[in-house]
DOROPA-357716 format. One record per residue (C-alpha): residue number from 1; residue in one letter; x, y, z. Coordinates in nm, 2 decimals, always signed. Layout:
<sites>
{NUM,"a",{X,Y,Z}};
...
</sites>
This chain:
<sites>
{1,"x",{-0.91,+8.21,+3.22}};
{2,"x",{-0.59,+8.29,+2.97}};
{3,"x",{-0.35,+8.11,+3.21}};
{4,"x",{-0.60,+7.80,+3.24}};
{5,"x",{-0.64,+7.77,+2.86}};
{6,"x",{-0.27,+7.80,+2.78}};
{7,"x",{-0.23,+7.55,+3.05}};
{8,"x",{-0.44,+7.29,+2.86}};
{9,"x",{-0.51,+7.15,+2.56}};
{10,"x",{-0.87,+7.08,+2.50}};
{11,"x",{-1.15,+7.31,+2.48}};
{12,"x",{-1.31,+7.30,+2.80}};
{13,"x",{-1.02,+7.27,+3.02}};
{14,"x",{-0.94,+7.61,+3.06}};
{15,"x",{-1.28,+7.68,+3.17}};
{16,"x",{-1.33,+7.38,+3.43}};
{17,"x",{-0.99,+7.45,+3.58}};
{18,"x",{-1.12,+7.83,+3.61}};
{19,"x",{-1.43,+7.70,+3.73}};
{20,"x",{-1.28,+7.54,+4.00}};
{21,"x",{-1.05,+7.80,+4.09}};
{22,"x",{-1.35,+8.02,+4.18}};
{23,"x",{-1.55,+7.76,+4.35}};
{24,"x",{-1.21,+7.73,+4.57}};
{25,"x",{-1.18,+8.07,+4.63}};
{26,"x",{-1.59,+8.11,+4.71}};
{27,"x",{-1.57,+7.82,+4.95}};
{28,"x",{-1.29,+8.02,+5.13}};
{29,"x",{-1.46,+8.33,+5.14}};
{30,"x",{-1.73,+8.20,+5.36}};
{31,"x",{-1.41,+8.25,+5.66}};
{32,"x",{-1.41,+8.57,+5.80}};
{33,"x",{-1.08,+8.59,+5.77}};
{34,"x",{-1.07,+8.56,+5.39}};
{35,"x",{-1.31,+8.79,+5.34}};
{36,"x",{-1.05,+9.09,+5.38}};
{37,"x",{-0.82,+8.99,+5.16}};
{38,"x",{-1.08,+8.80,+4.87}};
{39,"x",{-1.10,+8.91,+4.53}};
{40,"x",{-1.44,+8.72,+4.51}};
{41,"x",{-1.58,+9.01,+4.85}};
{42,"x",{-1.55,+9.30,+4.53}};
{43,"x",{-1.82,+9.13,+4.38}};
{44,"x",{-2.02,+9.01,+4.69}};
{45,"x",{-1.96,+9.38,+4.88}};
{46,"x",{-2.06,+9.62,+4.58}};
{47,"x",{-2.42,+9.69,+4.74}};
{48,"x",{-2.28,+9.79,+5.06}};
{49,"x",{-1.99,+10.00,+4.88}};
{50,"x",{-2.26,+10.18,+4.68}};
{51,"x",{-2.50,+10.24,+4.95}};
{52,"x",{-2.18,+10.35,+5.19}};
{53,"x",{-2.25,+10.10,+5.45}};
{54,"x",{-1.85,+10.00,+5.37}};
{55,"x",{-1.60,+10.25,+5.25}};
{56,"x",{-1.39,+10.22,+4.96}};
{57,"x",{-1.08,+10.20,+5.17}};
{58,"x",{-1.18,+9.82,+5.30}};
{59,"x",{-1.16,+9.69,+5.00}};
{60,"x",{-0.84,+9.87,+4.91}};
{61,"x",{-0.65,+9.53,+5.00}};
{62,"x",{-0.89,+9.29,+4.73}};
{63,"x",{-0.83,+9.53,+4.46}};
{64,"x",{-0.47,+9.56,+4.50}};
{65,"x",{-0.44,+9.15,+4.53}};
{66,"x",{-0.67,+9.13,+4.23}};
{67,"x",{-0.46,+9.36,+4.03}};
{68,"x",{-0.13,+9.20,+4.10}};
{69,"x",{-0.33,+8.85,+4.06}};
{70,"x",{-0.44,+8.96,+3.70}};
{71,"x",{-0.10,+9.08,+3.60}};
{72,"x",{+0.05,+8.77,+3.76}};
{73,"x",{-0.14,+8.56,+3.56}};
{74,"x",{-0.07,+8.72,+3.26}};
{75,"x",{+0.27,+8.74,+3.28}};
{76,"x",{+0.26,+8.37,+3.34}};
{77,"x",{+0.03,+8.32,+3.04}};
{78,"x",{+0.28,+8.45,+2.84}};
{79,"x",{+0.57,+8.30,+2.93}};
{80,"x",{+0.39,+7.94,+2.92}};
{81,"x",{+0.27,+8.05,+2.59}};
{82,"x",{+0.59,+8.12,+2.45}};
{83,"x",{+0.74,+7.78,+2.57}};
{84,"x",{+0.50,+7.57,+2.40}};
{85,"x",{+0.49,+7.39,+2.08}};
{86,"x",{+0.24,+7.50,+1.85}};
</sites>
């Protein structure tokens, strides 16, 4: 959502552009394939991770693409940020 605001300039741009980023990425978790990989399956999977029908270690691969995603984004965020005219 930091990168989408400092991408546009009205109020609710930010939000509908992150809106639409997570409808994208909830469309493509409904593959199989995606599902592995999805930062959207550590918030669809936490019942089975508490209840230990999956173990931590298979979702190992979302929460190091969701970590590297959030630190991608804010380094981006910043550097946008810095380049634009206030």
């Amino acid at each position: 959502m930091i990168f989408a605001d400092t991408l546009t300039k009205g109020n609710y741009g930010g939000l509908l552009l992150t809106a639409a980023l997570l409808g994208a990425m909830m469309f493509a978790n409904l593959f199989s394939e995606v599902k592995k990989f999805s930062p959207i399956s550590l918030a669809t999977q936490n019942a089975a991770l508490i209840s230990g029908i999956i173990s931590p270690h298979e979702l190992l691969l979302s929460v190091t693409i969701t970590v590297a995603g959030i630190f991608i984004f804010i380094m981006f965020s910043i550097i946008v940020f810095r380049a634009k005219r206030i």
